[in-house]
C-alpha positions as a LaTeX table, in Angstrom:
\begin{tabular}{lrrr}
\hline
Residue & $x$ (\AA) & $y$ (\AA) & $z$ (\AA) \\
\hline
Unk1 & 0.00 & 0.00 & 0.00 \\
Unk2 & 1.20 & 3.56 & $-1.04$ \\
Unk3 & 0.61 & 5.81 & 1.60 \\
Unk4 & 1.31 & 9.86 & 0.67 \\
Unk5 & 0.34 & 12.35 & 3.26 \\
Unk6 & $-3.17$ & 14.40 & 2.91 \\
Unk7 & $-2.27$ & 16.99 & 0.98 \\
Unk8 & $-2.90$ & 20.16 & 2.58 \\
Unk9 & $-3.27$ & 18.29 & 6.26 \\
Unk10 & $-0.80$ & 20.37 & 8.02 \\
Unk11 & $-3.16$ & 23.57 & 7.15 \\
Unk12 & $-5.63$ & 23.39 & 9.98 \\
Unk13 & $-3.83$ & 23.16 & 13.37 \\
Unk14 & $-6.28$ & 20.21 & 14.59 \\
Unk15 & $-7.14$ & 20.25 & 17.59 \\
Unk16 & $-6.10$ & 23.91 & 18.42 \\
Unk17 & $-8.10$ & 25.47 & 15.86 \\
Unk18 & $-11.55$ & 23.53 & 16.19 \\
Unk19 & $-11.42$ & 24.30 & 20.24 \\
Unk20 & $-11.21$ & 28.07 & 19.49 \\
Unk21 & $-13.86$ & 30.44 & 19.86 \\
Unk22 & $-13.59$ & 31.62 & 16.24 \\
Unk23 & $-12.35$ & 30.00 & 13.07 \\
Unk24 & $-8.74$ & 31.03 & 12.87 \\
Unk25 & $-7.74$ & 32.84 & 9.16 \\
Unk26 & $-6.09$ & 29.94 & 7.30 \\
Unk27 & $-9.98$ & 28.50 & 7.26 \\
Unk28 & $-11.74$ & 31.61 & 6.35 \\
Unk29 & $-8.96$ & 33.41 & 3.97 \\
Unk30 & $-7.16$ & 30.39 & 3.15 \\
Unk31 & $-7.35$ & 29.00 & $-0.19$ \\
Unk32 & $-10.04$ & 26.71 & $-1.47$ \\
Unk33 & $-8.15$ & 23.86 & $-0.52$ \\
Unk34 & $-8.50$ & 24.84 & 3.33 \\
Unk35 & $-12.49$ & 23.98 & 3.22 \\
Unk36 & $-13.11$ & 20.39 & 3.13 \\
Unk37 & $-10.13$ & 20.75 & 5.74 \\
Unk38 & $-11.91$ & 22.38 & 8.07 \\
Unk39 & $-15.01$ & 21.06 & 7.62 \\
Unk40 & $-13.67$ & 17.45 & 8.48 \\
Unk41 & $-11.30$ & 19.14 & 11.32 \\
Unk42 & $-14.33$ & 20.78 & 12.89 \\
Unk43 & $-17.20$ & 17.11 & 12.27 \\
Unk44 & $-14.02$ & 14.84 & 13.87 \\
Unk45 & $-13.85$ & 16.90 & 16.71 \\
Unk46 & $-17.46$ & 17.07 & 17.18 \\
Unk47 & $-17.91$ & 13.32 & 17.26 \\
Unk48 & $-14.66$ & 12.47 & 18.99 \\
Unk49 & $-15.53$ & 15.67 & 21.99 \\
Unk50 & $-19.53$ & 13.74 & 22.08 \\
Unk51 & $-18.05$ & 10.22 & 22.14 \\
Unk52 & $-15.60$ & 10.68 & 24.76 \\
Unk53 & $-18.26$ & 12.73 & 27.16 \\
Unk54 & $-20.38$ & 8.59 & 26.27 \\
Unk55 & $-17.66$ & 7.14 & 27.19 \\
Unk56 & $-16.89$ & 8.92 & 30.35 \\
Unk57 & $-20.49$ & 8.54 & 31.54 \\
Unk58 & $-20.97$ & 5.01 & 30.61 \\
Unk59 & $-17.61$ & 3.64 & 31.80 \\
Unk60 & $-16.03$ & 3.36 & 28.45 \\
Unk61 & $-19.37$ & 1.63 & 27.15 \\
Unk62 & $-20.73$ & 3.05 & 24.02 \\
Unk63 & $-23.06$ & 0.49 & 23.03 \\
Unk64 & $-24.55$ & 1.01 & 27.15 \\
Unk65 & $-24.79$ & 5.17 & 25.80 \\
Unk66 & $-26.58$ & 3.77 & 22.77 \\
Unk67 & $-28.98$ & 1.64 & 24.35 \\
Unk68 & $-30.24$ & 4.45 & 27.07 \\
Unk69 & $-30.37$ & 6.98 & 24.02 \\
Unk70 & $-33.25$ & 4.62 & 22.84 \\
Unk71 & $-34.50$ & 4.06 & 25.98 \\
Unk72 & $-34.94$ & 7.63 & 26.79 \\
Unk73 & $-36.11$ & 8.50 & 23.37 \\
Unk74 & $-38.95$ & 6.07 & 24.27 \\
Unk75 & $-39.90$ & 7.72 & 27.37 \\
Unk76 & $-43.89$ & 8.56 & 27.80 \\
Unk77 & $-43.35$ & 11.95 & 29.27 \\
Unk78 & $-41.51$ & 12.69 & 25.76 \\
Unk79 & $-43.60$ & 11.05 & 23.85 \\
Unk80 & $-46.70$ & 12.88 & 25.76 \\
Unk81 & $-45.16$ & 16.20 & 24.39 \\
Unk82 & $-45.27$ & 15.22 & 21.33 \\
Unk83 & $-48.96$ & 14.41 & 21.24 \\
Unk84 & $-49.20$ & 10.58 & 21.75 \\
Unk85 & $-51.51$ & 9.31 & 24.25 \\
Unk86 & $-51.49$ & 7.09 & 26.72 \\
Unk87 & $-52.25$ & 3.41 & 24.96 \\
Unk88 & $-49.85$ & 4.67 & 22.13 \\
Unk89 & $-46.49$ & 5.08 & 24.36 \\
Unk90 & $-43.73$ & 2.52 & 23.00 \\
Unk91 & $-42.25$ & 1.81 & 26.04 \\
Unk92 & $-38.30$ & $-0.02$ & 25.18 \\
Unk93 & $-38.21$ & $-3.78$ & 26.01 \\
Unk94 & $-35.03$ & $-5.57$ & 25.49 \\
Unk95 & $-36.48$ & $-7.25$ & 22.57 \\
Unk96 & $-37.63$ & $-4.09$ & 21.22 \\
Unk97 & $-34.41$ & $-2.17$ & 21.86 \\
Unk98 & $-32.56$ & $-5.38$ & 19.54 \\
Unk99 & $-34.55$ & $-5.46$ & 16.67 \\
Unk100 & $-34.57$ & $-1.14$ & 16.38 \\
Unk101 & $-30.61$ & $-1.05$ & 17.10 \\
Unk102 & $-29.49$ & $-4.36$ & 15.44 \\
Unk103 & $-27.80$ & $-5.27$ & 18.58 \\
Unk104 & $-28.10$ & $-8.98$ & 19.30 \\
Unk105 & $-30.41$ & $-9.75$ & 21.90 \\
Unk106 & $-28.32$ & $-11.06$ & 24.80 \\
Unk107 & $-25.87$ & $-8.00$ & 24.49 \\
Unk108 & $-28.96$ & $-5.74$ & 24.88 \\
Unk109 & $-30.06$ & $-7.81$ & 27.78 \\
Unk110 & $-26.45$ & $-7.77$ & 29.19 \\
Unk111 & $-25.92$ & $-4.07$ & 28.93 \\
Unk112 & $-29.55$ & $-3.13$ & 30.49 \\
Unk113 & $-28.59$ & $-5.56$ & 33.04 \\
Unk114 & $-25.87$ & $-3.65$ & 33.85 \\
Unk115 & $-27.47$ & 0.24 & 33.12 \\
Unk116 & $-30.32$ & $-1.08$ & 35.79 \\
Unk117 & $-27.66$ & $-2.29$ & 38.22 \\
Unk118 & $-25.93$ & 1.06 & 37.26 \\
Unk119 & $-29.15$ & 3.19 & 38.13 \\
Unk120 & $-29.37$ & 4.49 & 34.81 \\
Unk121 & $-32.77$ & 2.53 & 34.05 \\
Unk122 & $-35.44$ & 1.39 & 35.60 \\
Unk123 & $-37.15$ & $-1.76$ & 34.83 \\
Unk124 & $-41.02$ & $-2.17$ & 35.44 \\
Unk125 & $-43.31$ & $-5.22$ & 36.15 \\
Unk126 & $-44.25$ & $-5.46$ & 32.58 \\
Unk127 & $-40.40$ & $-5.30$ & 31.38 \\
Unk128 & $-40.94$ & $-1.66$ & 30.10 \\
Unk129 & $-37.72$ & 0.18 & 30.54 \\
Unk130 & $-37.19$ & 3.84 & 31.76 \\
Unk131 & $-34.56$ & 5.95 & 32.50 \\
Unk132 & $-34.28$ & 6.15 & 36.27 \\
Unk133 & $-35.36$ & 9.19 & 37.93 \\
Unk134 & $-32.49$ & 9.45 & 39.87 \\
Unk135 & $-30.06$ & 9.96 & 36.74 \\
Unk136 & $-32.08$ & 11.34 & 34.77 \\
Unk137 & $-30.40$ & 15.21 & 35.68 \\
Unk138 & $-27.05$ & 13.34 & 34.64 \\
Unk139 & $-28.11$ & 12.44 & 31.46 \\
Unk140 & $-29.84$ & 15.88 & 30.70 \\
Unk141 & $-26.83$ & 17.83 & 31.40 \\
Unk142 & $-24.83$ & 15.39 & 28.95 \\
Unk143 & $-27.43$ & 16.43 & 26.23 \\
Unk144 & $-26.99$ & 19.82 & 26.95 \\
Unk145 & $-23.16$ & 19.69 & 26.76 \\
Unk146 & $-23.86$ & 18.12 & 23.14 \\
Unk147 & $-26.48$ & 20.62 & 22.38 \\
Unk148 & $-24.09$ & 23.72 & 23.03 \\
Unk149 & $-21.24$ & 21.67 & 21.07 \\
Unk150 & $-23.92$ & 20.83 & 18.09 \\
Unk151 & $-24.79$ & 24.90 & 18.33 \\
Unk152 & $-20.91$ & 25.72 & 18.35 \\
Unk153 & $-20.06$ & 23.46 & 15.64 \\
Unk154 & $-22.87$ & 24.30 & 13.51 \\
Unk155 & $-22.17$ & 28.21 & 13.67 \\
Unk156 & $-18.46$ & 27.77 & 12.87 \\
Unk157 & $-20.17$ & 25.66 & 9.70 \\
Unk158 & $-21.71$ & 28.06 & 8.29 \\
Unk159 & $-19.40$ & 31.13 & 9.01 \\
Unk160 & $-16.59$ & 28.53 & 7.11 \\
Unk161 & $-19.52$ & 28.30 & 4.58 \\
Unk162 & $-19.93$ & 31.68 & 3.98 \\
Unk163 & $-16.52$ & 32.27 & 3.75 \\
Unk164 & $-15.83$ & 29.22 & 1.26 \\
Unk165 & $-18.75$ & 30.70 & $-0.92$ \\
Unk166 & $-16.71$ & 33.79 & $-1.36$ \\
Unk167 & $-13.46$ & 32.26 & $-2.02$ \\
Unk168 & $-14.89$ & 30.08 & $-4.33$ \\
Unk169 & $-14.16$ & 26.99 & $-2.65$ \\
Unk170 & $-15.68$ & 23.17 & $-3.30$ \\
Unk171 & $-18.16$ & 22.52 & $-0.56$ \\
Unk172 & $-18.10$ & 18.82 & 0.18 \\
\hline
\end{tabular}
């Protein structure tokens, strides 16, 4: 295999530049090249920065942050806001939570073993799952740390955006 670097890679001063406030110039004056740089400099670090804060809260468990994403999403108090009554809530089951994430069964059943033992959900009579009211701030503030990251990352998007449309540069 013939490896040559990424042309252009030592142009964006990842991470240094993505963890700034504002774009630094080599993104926004740069030359066209510098775009699809910075786009991919700016959607790594916003999936790396939101899968390490998983992995933090879940003990290195991703799959475990995946599973109480769907669980949560599931919830009847969301789903109430969003107009669906009662009979209609589709509370998560560990069946349920394998066939929507394509996660084989027992490793669904393993890792809700352990979220429950964790006191991240909360298993009813029925087998219905919900997150545990006792976490439940823990898992909010993680959302909002993703949300303000999402909000950052999206506004340094478009301002590189802008500035690429100017330029002339390729958006990818």
């Amino acid at each position: 295999m013939n490896r040559l670097p990424w042309q252009g890679a030592s142009s964006c001063s990842y991470p240094a530049c993505v963890q700034q406030e504002q774009l630094p110039e080599q993104c926004l004056h740069g030359t066209g090249s510098n775009y699809p740089l910075c786009v991919a400099a700016l959607s790594n670090h916003l999936l790396t920065t939101q899968g390490r804060a998983q992995l933090a809260l879940f003990d290195g468990d991703l799959i475990k942050a995946y599973l109480l994403a769907e669980i949560h999403s599931r919830h009847p108090v969301a789903q109430a806001r969003h107009g669906q009554d009662g009979p209609s809530y589709a509370y998560s089951n560990i069946h349920s939570l394998a066939e929507a994430t394509g996660v084989p069964r027992e490793t669904v059943r393993r890792k809700v073993m352990q979220l429950i033992a964790d006191g991240w959900v909360l298993r009813l009579k029925n087998g219905s799952l919900l997150l545990s009211s006792q976490r439940q701030a823990d898992y909010h503030q993680l959302l909002l740390q993703q949300a303000r990251l999402l909000h950052s990352t999206a506004a340094k998007l478009q301002t590189l955006q802008h500035a690429a449309s100017k330029t002339g540069a390729d958006n990818p």
